[in-house]
VMD Tcl script that builds the backbone (N, CA, C; Angstrom):
set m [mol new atoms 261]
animate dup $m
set s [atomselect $m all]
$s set {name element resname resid chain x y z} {
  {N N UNK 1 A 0.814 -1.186 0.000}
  {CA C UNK 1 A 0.000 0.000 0.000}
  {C C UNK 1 A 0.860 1.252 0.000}
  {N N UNK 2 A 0.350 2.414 0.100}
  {CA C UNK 2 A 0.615 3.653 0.261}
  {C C UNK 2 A -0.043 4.917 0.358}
  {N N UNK 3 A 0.661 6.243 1.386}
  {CA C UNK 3 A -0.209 6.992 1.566}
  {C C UNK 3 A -0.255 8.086 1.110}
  {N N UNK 4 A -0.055 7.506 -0.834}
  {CA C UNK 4 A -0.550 8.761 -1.532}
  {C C UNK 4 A -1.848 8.705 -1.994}
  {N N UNK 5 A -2.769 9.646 -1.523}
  {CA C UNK 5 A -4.239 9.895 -1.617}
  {C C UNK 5 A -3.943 10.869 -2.623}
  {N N UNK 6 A -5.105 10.200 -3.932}
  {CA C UNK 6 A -5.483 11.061 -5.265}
  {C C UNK 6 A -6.637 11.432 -5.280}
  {N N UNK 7 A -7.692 12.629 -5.523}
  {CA C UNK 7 A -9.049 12.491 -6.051}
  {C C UNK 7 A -9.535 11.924 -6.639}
  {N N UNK 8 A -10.456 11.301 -6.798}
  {CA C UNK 8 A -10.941 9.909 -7.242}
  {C C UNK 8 A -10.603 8.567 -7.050}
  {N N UNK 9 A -9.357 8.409 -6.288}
  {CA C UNK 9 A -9.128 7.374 -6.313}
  {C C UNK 9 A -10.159 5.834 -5.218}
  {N N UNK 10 A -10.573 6.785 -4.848}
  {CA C UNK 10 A -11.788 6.194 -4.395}
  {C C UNK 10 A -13.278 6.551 -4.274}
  {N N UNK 11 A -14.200 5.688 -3.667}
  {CA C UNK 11 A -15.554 6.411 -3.672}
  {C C UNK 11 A -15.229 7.672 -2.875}
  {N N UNK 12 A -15.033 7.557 -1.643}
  {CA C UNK 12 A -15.353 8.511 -0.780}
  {C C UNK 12 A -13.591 9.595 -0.636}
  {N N UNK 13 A -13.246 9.567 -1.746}
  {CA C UNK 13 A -12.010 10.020 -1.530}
  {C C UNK 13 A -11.619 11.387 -1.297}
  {N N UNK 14 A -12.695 12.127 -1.703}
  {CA C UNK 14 A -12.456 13.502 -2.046}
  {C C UNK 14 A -12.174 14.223 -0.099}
  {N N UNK 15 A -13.044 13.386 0.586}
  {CA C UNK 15 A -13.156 14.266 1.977}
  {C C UNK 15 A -11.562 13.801 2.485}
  {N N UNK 16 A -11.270 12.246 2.164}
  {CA C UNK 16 A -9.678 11.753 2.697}
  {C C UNK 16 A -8.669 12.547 1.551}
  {N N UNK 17 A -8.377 12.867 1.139}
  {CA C UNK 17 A -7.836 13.660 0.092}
  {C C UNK 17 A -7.551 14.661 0.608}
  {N N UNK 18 A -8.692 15.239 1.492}
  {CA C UNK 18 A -8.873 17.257 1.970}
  {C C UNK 18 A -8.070 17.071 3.803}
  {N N UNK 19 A -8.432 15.585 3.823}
  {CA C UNK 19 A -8.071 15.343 5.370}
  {C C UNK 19 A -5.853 15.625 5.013}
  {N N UNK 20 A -6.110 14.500 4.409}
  {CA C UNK 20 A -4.294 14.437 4.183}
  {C C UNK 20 A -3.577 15.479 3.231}
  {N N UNK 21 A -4.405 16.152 2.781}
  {CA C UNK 21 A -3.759 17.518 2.427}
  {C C UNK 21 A -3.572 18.827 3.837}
  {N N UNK 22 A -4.915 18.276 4.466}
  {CA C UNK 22 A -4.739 19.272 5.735}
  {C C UNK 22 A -3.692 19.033 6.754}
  {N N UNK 23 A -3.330 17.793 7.198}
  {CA C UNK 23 A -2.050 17.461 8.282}
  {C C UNK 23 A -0.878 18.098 7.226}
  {N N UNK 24 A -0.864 17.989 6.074}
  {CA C UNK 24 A 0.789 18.645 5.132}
  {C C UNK 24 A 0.636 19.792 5.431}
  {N N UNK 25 A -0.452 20.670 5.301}
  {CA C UNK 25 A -0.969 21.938 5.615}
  {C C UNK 25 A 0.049 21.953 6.990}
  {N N UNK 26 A -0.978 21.120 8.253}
  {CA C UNK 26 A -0.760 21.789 9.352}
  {C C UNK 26 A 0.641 22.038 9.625}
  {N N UNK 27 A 1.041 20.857 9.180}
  {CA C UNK 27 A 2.797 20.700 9.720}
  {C C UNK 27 A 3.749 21.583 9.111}
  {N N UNK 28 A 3.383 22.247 8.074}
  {CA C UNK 28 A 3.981 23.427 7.484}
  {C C UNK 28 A 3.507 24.773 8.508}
  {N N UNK 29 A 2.394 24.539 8.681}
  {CA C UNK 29 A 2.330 25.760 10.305}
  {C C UNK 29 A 2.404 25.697 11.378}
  {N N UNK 30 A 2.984 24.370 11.523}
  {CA C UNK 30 A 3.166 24.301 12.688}
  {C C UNK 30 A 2.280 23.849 14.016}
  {N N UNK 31 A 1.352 23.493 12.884}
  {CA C UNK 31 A -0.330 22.714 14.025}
  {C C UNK 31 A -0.574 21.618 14.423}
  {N N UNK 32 A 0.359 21.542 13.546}
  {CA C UNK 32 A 0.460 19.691 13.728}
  {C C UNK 32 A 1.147 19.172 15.437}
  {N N UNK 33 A 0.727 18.147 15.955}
  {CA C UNK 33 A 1.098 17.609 17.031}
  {C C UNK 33 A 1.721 16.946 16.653}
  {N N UNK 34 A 3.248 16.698 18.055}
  {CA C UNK 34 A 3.655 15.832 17.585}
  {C C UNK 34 A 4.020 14.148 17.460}
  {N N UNK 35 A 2.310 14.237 18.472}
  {CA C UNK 35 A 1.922 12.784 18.365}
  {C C UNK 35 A 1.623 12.038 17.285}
  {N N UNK 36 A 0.536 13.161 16.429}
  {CA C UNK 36 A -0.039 12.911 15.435}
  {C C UNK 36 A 1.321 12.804 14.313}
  {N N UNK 37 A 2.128 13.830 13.850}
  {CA C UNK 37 A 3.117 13.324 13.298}
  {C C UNK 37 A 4.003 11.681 13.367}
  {N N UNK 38 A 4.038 11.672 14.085}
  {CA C UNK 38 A 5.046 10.149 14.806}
  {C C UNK 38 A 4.002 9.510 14.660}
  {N N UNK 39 A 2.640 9.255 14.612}
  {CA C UNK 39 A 1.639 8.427 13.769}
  {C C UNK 39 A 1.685 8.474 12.445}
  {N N UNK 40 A 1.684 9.237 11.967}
  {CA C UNK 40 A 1.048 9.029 10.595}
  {C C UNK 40 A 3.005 8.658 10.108}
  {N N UNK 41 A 3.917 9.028 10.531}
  {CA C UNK 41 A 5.173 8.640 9.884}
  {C C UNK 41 A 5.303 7.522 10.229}
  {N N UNK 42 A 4.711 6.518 11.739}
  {CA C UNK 42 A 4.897 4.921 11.248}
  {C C UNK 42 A 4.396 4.493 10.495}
  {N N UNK 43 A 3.247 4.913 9.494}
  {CA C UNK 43 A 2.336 4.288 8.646}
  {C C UNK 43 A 2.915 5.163 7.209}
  {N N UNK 44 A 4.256 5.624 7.329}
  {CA C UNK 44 A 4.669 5.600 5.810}
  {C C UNK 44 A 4.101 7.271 5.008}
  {N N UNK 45 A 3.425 7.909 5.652}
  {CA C UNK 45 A 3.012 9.077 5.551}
  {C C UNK 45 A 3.575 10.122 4.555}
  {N N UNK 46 A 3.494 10.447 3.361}
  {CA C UNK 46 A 4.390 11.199 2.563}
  {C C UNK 46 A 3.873 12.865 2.388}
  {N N UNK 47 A 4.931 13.644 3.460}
  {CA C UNK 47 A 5.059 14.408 3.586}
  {C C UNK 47 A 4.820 15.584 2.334}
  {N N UNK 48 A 5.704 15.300 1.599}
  {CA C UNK 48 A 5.740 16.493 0.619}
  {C C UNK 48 A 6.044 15.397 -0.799}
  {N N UNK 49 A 4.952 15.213 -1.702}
  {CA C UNK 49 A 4.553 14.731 -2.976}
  {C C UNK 49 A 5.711 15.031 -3.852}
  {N N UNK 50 A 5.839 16.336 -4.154}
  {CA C UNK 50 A 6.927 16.574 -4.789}
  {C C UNK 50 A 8.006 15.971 -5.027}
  {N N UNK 51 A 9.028 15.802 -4.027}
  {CA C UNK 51 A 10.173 15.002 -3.200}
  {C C UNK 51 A 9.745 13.196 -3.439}
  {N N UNK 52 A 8.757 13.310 -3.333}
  {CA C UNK 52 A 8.491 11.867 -3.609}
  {C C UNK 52 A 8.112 11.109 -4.946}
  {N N UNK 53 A 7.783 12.312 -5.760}
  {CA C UNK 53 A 7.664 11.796 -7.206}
  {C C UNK 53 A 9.045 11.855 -8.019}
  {N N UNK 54 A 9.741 12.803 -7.393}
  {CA C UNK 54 A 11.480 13.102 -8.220}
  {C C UNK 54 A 12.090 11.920 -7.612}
  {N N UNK 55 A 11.582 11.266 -6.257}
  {CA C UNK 55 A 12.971 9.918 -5.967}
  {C C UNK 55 A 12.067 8.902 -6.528}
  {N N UNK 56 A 10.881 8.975 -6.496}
  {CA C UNK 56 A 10.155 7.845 -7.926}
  {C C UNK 56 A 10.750 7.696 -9.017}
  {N N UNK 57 A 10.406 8.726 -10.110}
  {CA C UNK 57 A 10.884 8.732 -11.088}
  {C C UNK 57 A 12.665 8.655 -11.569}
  {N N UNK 58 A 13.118 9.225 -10.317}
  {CA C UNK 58 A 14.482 9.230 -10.628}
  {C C UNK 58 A 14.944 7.876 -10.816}
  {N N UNK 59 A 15.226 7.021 -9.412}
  {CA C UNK 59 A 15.056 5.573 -9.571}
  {C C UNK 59 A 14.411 4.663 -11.187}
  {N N UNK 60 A 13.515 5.378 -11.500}
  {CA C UNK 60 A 12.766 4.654 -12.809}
  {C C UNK 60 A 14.147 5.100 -14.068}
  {N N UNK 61 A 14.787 6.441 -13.614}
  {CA C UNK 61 A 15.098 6.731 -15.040}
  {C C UNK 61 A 17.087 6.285 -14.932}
  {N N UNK 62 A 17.465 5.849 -13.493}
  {CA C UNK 62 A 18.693 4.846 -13.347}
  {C C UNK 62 A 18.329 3.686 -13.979}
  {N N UNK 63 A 16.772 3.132 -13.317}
  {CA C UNK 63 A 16.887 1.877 -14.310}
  {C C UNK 63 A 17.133 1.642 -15.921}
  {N N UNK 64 A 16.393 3.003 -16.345}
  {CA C UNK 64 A 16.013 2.519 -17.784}
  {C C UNK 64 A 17.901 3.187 -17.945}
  {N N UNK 65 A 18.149 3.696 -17.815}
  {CA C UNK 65 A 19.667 3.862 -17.584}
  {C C UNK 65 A 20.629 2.856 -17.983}
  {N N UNK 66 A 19.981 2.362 -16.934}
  {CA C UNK 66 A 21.253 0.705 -16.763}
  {C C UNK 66 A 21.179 -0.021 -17.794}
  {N N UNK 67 A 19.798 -0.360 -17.903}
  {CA C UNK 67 A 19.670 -1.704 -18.544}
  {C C UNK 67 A 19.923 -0.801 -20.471}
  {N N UNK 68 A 19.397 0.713 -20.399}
  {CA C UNK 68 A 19.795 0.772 -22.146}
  {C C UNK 68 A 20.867 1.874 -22.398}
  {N N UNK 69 A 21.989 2.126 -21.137}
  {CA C UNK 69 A 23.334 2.730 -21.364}
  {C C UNK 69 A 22.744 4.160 -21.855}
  {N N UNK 70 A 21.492 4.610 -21.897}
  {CA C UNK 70 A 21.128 5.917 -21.911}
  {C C UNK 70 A 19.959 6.789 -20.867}
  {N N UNK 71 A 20.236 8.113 -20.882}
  {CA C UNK 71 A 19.270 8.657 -20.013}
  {C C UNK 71 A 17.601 9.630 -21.481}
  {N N UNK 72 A 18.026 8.949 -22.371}
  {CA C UNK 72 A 17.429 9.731 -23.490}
  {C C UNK 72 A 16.746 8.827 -23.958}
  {N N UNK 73 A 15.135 9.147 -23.051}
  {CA C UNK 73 A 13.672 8.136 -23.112}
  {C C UNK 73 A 12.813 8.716 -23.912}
  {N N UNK 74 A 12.230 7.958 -24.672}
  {CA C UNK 74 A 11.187 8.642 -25.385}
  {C C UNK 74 A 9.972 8.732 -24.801}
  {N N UNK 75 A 9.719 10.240 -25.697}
  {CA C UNK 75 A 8.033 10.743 -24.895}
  {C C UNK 75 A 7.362 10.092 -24.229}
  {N N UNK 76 A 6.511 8.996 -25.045}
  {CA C UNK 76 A 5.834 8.252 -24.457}
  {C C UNK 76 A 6.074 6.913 -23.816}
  {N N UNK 77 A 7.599 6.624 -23.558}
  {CA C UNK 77 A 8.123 5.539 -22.904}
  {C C UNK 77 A 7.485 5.183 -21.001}
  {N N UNK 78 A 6.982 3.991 -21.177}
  {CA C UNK 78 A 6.380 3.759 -19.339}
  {C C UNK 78 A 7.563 2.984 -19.168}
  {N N UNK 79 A 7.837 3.091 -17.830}
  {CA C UNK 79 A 8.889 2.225 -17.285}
  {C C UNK 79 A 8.031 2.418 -15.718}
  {N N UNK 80 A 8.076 0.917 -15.337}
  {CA C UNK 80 A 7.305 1.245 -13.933}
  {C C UNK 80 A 6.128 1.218 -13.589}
  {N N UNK 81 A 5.292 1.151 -14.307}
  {CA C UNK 81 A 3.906 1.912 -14.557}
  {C C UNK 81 A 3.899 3.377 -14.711}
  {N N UNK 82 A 4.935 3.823 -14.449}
  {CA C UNK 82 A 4.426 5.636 -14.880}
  {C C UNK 82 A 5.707 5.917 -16.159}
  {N N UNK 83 A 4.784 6.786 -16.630}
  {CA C UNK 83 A 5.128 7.403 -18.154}
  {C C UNK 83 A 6.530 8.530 -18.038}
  {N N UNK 84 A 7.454 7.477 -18.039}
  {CA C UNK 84 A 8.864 8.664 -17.598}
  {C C UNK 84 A 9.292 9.230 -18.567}
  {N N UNK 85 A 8.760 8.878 -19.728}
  {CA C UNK 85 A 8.955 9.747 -21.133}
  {C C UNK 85 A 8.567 11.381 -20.680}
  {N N UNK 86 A 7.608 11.349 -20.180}
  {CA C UNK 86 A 6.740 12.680 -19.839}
  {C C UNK 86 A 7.538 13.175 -19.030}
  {N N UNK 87 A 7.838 12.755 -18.011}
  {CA C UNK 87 A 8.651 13.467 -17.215}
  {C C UNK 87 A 9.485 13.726 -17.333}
}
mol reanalyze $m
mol bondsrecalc $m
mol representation Tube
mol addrep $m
């Protein structure tokens, strides 16, 4: 599993979506407890999306790296399930 929450990704997702955007919120102001932090980070909790899609993709684009001696993917190339051409 994992605790990146998308819109739509479920029925009722949109209110869990607004919830786990709000703890990133809080903890950027400082509202956050820091019980509640040290919870949600044993359960894998991803802080800041950003940071986590560049060590995603990065990793994806060593592989395709390795295995074809280049970093020069085409557009629409998936490696991974996600489309690192695009990126």
């Amino acid at each position: 599993g994992h605790c990146l929450v998308s819109r739509g990704e479920l029925d009722d997702n949109d209110r869990l979506f607004s919830w786990v955007n709000r703890q990133r919120d809080d903890l950027k102001k400082g509202k956050l407890t820091a019980e509640r932090k040290e919870l949600l980070d044993e359960i894998g909790f991803c802080w800041d999306v950003q940071d986590y899609e560049l060590e995603r993709n990065f990793k994806l684009l060593e592989q395709h790296a390795k295995r074809e001696g280049h970093c020069d993917v085409p557009q629409k190339h998936v490696e991974g399930g996600e489309n690192l051409g695009k990126w």
